[in-house]
N, C-alpha and C positions, 0 to 999 in steps of 0.2 A: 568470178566476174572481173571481168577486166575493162576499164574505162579509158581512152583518150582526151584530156582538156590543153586546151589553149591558154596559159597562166599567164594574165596579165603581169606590166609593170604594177611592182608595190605590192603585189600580194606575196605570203609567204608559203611554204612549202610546207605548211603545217595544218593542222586545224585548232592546234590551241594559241593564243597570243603570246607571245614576248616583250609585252612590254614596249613596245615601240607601235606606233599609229598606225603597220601594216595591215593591210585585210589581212583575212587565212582562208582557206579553205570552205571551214562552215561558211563562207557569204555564198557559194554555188550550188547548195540544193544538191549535193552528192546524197547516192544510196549510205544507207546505215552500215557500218564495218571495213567500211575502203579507208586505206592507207596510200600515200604517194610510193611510189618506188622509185627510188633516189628524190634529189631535189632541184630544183632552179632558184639562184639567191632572189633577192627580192625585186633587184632590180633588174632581172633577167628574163624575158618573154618567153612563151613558146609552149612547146611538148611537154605537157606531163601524164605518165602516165600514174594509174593507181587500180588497186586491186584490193580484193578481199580474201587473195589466196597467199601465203605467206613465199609460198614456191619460188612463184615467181621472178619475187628481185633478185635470188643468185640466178636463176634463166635465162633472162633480161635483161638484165645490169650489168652481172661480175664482170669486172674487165679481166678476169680468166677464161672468159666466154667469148671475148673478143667480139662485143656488138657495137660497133661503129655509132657515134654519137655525129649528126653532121647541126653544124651552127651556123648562122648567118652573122656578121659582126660589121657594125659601120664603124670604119675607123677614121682616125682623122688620119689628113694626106692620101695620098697613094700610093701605095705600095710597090716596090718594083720587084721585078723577077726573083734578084737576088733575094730582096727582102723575103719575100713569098718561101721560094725554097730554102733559106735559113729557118723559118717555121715548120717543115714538113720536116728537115732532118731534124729538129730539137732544139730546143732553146735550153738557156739553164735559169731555172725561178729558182732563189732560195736554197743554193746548193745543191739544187737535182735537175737532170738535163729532162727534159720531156721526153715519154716516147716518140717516135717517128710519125707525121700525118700528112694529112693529106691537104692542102693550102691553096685558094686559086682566086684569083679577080672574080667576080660573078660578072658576067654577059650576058643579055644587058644587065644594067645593075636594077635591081629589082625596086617597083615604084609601091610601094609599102605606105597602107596610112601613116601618120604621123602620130607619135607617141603622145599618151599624158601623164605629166607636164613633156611639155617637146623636149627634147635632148639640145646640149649646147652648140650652141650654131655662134660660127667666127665666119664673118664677112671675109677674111683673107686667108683661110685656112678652106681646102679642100677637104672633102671626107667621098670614102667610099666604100663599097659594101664589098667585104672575101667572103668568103668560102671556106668553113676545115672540118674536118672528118678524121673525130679522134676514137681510140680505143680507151683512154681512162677520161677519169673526170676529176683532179682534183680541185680543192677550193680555187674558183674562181681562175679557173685555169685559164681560160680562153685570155680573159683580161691580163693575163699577169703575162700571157705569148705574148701579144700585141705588143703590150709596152717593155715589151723587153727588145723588139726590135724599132722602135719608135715611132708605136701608130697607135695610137690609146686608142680604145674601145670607148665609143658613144652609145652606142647601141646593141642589144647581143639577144637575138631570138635563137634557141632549140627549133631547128625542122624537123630534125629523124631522129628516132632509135632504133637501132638494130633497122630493122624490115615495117617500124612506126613512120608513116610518113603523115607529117600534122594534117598537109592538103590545105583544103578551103576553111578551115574550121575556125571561127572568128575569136576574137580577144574576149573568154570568160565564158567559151561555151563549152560543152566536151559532151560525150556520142559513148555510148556501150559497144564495143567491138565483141561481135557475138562469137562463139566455137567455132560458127563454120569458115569464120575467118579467121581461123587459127589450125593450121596442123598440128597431127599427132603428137608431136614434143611440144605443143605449145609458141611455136612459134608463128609470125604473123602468115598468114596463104594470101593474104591481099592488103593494100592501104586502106588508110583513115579515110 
């Protein structure tokens, strides 16, 4: 079984609690034996997937598999050219350059409900929504590119994994992705 959810802000990527006033998991009415495959931090929106087959997350995930994670990220300022393709060659977080990605302005910038609690909004500061299409995922990666080239991250939704496209699928809902939308290796034959 394989399942697609839309993980709100504040929830965690778990079903057991931590200790901090996060949702998890168990609030969504998932089938019995599904597991997330990988995670999105708490404060991070978007695609998660989960399954009951162990398989899976090296299929899906390994970044030996090279399956393109694509993110939406509101940052503050605007980004220039330069800035953009200093992201796609590698930034370095923490003593390690990132791999190579893929980095771009989104056109138009996409009109998105508003978060809750709203993200911080500066009356003199601009913000705009990129684009990047990575092959790993470390902690907290997206945010730690952004601010490394001087555009913090306000906002950060998952759209894709691999051939997972979230689609229309709203904040805290998620849909069973049946077999026949999956080819023979398991991989996706159509979108969410």
């Amino acid at each position: 079984m394989l399942l697609a959810f839309h993980k709100p802000y504040g929830v965690l990527s778990r079903f057991t609690p931590d200790g901090s006033n996060h949702r998890t998991l168990a609030d969504f009415g998932f089938p019995k034996n599904v597991y997330p495959l990988g995670r999105l931090d708490a404060d991070s929106e978007g695609l998660l997937l989960l399954s009951d087959e162990p398989g899976l997350n090296t299929r899906l995930l390994d970044p030996e598999a090279g399956h393109p994670r694509t993110y939406w990220a509101q940052v503050e300022r605007i980004p220039s050219g330069p800035a953009l393709q200093e992201l796609a060659r590698g930034v370095e977080i923490a003593g390690r350059t990132t791999l190579p990605c893929r980095a771009w302005r989104l056109d138009p910038q996409p009109n998105l409900p508003p978060r809750d609690p709203p993200i911080r909004f500066r009356k003199n500061v601009p913000d705009c929504w990129i684009g990047l299409e990575l092959t790993e995922g470390k902690n907290r990666q997206v945010r730690r590119m952004t601010a490394a080239i001087g555009h913090p991250t306000l906002r950060l939704i998952r759209m894709r994994i691999g051939g997972y496209d979230m689609g229309h699928l709203g904040p805290g809902k998620w849909v069973r992705i049946v077999q026949k939308d999956l080819d023979h290796q398991g991989r996706p034959a159509t979108t969410i």
